[in-house]
N, C-alpha and C positions, 0 to 999 in steps of 0.2 A: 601514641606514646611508645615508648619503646623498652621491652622489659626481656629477659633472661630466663629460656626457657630449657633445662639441662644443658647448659652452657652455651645455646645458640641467640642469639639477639632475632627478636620478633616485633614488627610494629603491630601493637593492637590499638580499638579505641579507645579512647578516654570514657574512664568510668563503667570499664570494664570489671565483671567477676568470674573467679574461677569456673562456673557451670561455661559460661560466655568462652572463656580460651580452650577447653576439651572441646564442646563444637565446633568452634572455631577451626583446630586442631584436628578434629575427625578424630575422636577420642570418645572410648565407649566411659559415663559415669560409671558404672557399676567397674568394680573391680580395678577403679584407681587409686590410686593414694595422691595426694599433694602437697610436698611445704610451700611455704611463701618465709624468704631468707631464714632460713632452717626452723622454721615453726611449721609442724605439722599442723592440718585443718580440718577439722572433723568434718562428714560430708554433710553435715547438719549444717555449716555454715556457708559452703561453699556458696550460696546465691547473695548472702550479705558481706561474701568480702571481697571489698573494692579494692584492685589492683592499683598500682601506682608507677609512675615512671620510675626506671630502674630495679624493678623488684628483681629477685632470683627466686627462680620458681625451680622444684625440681619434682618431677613426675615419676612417678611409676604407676607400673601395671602388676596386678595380683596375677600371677603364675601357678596355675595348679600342679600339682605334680606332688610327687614325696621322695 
């Protein structure tokens, strides 16, 4: 399937979840953030939510600093 990841078009598999596209991605959990089409997703969820053709996903990374 093919879903929108900060604006680039990614095929991933079917029945994929957010933990699944960070490794996927070479993306460390800790210290991510993620919407899935502008809903933020607590990392509590991320292993039960199943991405879909089309989604817009938009990623960040927690940046230390001040």
């Amino acid at each position: 399937m093919k879903i929108h990841v900060n604006e680039q078009t990614l095929e991933l598999a079917e029945n994929s979840n957010i933990e699944q596209l960070l490794i996927y991605l070479d993306k460390p959990l800790m210290g991510s953030a993620i919407a899935v089409n502008q809903e933020i997703i607590s990392r509590s969820h991320w292993a039960d939510t199943i991405l879909n053709e089309g989604d817009n996903i938009s990623l960040f990374q927690a940046i230390a600093g001040g």
